[in-house]
C-alpha positions in Angstrom: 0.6 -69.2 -34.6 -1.3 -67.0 -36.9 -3.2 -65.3 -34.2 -0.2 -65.1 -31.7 1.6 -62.8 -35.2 -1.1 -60.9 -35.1 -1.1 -60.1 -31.5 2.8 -59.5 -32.0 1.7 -57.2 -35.1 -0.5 -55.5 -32.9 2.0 -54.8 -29.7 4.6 -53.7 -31.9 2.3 -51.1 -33.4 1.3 -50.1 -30.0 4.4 -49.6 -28.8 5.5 -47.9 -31.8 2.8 -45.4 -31.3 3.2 -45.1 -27.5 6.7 -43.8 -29.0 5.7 -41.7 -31.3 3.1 -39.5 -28.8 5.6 -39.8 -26.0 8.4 -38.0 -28.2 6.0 -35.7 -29.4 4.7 -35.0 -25.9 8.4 -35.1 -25.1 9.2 -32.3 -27.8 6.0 -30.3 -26.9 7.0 -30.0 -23.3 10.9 -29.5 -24.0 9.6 -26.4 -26.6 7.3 -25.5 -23.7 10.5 -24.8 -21.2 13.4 -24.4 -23.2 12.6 -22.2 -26.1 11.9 -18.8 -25.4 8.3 -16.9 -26.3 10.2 -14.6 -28.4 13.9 -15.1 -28.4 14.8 -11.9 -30.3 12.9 -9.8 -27.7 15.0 -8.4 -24.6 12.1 -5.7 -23.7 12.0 -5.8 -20.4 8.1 -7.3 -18.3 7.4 -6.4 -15.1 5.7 -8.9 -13.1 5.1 -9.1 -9.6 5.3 -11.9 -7.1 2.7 -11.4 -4.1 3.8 -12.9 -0.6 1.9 -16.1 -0.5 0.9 -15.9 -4.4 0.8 -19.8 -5.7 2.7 -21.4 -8.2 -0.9 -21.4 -10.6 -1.1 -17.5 -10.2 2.5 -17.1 -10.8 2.5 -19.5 -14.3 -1.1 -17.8 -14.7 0.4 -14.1 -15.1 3.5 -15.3 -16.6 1.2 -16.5 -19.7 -0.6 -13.7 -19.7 1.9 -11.5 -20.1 3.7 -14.1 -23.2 6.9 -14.8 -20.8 5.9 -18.5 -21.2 3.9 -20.7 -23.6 2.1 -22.9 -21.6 1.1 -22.7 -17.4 0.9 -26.2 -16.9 4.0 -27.4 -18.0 5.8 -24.4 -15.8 3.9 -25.5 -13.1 4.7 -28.9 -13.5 8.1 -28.4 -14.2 8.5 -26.4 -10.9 7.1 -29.1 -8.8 8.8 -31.6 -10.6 12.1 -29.9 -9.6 11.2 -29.0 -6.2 12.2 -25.4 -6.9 8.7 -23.7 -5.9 9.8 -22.9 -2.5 13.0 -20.9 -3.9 11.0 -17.9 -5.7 10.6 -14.8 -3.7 8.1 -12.1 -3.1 8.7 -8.7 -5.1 8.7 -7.3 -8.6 11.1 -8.8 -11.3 11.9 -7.7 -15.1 11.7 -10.1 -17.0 12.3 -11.1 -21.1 10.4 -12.8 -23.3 13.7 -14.1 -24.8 14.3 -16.0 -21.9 13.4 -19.4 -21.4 11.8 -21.4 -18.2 15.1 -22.1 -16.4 15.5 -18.4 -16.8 12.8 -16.8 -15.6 12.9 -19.6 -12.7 16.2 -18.9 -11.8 16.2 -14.8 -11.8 12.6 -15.2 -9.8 14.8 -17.0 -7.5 17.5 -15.0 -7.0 16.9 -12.3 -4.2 18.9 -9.7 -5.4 17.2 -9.5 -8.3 13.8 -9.0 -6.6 12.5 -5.2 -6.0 11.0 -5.7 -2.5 7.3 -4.0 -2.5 5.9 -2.1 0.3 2.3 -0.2 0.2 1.9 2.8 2.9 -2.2 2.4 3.2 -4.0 5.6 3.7 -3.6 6.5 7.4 -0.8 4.9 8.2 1.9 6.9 10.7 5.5 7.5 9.9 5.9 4.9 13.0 3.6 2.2 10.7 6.1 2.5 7.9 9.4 1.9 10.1 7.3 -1.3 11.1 6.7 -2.6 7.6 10.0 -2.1 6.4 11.3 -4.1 9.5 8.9 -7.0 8.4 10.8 -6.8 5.1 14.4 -7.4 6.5 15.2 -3.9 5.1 16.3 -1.9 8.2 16.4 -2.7 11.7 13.4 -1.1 14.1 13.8 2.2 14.4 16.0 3.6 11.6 12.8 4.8 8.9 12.1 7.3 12.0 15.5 8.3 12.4 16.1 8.8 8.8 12.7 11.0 9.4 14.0 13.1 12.5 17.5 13.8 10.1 15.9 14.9 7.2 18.1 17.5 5.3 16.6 17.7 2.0 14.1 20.2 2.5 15.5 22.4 -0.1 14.5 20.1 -2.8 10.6 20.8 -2.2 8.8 23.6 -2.0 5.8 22.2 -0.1 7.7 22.0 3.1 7.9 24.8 5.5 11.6 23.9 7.3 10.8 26.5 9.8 7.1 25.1 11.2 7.9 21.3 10.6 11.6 20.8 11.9 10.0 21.8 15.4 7.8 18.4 15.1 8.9 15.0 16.6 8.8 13.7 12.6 8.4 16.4 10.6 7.7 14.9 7.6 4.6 13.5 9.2 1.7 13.5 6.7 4.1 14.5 3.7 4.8 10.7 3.2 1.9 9.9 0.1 0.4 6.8 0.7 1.2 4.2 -2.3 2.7 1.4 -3.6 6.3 1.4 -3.7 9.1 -0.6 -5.0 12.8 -0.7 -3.4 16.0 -2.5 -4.1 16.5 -4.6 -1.2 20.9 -4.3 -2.1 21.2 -0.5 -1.7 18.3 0.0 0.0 18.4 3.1 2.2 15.3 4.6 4.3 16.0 8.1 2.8 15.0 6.1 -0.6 11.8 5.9 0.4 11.7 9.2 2.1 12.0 11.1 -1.2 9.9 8.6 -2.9 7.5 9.4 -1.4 7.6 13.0 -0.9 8.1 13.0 -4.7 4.5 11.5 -5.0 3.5 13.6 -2.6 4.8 16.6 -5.1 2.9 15.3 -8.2 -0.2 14.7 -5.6 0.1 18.5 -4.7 0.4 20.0 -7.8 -3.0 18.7 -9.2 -4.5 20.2 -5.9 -6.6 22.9 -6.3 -4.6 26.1 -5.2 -8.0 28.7 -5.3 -9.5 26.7 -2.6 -10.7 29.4 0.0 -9.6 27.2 3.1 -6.0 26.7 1.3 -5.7 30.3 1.3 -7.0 30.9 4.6 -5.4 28.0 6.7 -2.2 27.2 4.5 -0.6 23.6 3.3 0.2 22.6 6.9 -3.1 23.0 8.1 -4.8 21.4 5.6 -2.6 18.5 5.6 -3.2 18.0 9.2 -6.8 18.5 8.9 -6.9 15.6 6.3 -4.8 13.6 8.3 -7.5 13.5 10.8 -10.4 13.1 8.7 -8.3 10.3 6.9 -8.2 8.1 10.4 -12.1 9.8 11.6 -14.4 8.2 8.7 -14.3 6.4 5.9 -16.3 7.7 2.1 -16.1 10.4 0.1 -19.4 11.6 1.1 -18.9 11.0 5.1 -15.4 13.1 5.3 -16.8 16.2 3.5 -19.5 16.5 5.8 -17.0 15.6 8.6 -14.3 18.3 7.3 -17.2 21.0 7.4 -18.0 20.2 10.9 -14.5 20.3 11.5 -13.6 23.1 10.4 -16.3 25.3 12.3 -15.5 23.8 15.7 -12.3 25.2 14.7 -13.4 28.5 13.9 -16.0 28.4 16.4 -13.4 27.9 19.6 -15.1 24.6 19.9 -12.5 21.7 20.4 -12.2 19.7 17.4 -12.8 16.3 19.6 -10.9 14.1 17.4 -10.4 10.3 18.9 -7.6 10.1 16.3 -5.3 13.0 17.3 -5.3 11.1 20.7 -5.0 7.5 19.6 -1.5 9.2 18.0 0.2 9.9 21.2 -1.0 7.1 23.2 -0.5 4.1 20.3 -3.5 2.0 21.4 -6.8 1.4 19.3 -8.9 2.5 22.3 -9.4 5.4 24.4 -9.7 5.1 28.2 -10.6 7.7 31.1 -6.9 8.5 31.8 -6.1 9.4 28.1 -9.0 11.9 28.0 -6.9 13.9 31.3 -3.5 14.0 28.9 -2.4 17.3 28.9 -0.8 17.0 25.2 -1.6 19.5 22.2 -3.0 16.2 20.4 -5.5 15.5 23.0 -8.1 17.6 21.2 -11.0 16.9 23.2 -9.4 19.4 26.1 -7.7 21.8 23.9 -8.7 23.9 21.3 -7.3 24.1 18.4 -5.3 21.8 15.4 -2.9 18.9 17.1 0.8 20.5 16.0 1.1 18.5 13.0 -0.2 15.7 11.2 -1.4 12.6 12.9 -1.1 10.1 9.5 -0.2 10.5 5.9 -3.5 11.3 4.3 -5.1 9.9 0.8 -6.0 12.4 -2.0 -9.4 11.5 -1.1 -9.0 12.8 2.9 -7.0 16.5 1.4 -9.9 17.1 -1.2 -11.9 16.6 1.8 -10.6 19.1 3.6 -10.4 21.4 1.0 -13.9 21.3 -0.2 -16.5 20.1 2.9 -20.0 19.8 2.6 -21.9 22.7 4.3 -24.2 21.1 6.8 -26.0 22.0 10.2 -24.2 19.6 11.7 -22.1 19.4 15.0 -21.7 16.5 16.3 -21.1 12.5 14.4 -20.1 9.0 15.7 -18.9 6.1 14.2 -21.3 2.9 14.5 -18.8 -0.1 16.0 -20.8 -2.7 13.7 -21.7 -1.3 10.1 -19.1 1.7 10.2 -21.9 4.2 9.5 -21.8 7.6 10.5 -24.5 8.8 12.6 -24.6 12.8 12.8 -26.5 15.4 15.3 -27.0 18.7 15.7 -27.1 19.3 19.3 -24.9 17.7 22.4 -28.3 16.3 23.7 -28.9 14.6 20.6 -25.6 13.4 20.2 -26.0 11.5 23.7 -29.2 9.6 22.4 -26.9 8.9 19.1 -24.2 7.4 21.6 -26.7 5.3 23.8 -28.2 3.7 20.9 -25.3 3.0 18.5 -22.3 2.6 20.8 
């Protein structure tokens, strides 16, 4: 009897201390999701959701940026709920005087999500339309009809209406490659348009405006030079000493022999026989001379480039297909051994 009280004794104080840690857990995790980091602060966080980003990055930033006060329990209350398949991809302001089910349910509400697309270096007025079709936000087409319309060429000083509006997409190489956030409920592609040609502004003004081939060639010209350079090589180093060879085949009379200017018009990632006998301004290995306009929307890296090339002896340079390196020659005949052994 004795020991069967002290067993008894023993249960009860287990269970009494099973209760105890499982209302304190209980309070923990109920402090953890409903009580706000800082109820009394309404500054407004960014945070952004990347497509395919995991619940444990998502909790992971969230902490880091004191919107919640503990990843685990988020993450576990997510599951738990079966509402990690209802957040979406895109930036979202947030408060740290919201609690769990808050932040769940604006990260989970479309509307409220700023949808994010990045124009990479090099990419083509054509690229853009594409990734905004990916994003649901136009249909195919209408970013390069919103391009061809463009009437707010009074608002930047940059843009010669006269020389561009004769181009297929005048705005061609004007377009700043970035990151950029759009509302996906008022969304409109002349949004992005200025967007970007606002960068593009802020870009320009920190250009250097002495350079002696600014003076000499004007904006346009530079712009498309970089463009090409942009989608030639890749490096600092390698489009300087590109953009000076460039540039003297140009005031040589020599055709610029650009693969990119002719990738432009023929949308393919290869060159064949028949492409090289186009008879198009942006086939520049038969004519002399710039392409009409820019052939991509270059980086800051590709218009310093331009503007300030490496002086070199150089005439000639290829691409190797496996490392990327760029192999230059002085004369045709060495530029034949250069192709036999790397391409």
């Amino acid at each position: 009897m004795a020991r069967n009280k002290k067993f008894k004794r023993k249960i009860k104080r287990f269970i009494i201390f099973t209760l105890i840690i499982s209302l304190f857990l209980y309070h923990k995790y109920s402090t953890y999701i409903y009580v706000p980091f800082d109820e009394n602060n309404t500054e407004e966080i960014a945070i952004t959701i990347k497509k395919g980003e995991s619940i444990k990055e998502i909790a992971s930033d969230l902490k880091e940026k004191k919107l919640i006060r503990n990843a685990f329990t988020f993450r576990y209350f997510i599951k738990h709920n079966n509402l990690d398949k209802n957040i979406f991809a895109g930036r979202f302001h947030l408060q740290q005087s919201m609690n769990v089910p808050k932040i769940i349910e604006k990260l989970s509400n479309k509307a409220d999500a700023e949808y994010i697309i990045t124009i990479q270096e090099g990419l083509t007025i054509k690229d853009i339309d594409a990734k905004l079709v990916e994003l649901e936000l136009i249909k195919s087409g209408d970013f390069i009809s919103a391009v061809e319309n463009f009437n707010g060429w009074e608002y930047y000083n940059f843009l010669d209406k006269e020389d561009l509006s004769k181009l297929k997409l005048p705005l061609e190489g004007y377009l700043y490659p970035d990151t950029y956030y759009l509302d996906p409920g008022t969304f409109k592609p002349h949004h992005l348009i200025y967007l970007a040609l606002d960068n593009f502004e802020k870009k320009y003004s920190e250009i250097n405006k002495n350079s002696p081939i600014l003076k000499k060639y004007g904006l346009e010209n530079v712009i498309t030079m970089a463009s090409i350079i942009e989608n030639e090589v890749f490096g600092e180093v390698d489009r300087k000493m590109v953009s000076d060879i460039l540039w003297r085949r140009l005031e040589n009379g020599w055709t610029i022999g650009a693969d990119a200017t002719l990738l432009y018009i023929t949308d393919d990632r290869t060159i064949t026989k028949s492409d090289l006998a186009i008879d198009s301004p942006y086939n520049t290995r038969k004519n002399t001379g710039l392409p009409p306009g820019p052939i991509s929307n270059p980086s800051t890296s590709s218009i310093n480039a331009a503007l300030n090339p490496t002086p070199n002896n150089y005439w000639f340079y290829l691409t190797t297909l496996d490392t990327g390196k760029v192999i230059y020659a002085k004369t045709n005949e060495e530029q034949n051994i250069n192709r036999a052994k790397y391409l």
